[in-house]
N, C-alpha and C positions, 0 to 999 in steps of 0.2 A: 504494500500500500504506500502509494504517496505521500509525504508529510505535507501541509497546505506550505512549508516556507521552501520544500523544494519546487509545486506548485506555481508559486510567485517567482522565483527564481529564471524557471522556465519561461514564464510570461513573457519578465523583463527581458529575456535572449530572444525571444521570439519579435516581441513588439523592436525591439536595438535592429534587427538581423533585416525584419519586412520594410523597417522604414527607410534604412538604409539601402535594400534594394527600388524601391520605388523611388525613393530620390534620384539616385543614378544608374534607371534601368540602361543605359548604353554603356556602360564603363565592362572593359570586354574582360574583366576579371571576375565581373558578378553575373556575367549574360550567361543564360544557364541554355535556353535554346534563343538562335537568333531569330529577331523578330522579322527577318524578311523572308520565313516559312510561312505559307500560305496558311491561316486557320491555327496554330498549332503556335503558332512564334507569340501570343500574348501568353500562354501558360502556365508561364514564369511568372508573368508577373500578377496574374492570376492566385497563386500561390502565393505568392508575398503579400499579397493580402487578403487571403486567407487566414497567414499567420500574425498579422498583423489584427484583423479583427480575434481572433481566437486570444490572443496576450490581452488584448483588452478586455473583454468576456471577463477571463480568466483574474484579473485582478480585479474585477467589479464587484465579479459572484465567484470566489474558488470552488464552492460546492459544483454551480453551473455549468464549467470549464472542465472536469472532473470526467473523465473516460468510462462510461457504464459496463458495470462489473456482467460478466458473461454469466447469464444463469441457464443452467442447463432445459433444454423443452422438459414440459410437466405432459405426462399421459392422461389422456382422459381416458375414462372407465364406457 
């Protein structure tokens, strides 16, 4: 289980990491697919803020942010 200060931790890395990529989505150190792929070249940055909304989430409500624990299917009779 997660502690909520690893939780937060994570957040801050996530939110540091997404903003930094949307700031300087051309800087060809951080271009993860380029964007002159038809359909396909925003996905990156798609994904960075992805992570960017989720660290926020995540510091707002940590319970909310919080990965749902896998419960095994129940049989019905």
């Amino acid at each position: 289980m997660h502690s909520s200060r690893t939780r937060r931790i994570g957040a801050v890395i996530g939110i540091i990491c997404g903003a930094i990529y949307l700031i300087y989505p051309s800087a060809s150190v951080f271009e993860l697919i380029p964007d002159a792929i038809p359909f396909i070249g925003s996905l990156d940055e798609a994904g960075a803020t992805a992570l960017l909304l989720w660290g926020i989430q995540a510091l707002r409500s940590p319970q909310a942010a919080a990965l749902p624990a896998a419960t095994p299917p129940q049989r019905q009779p």
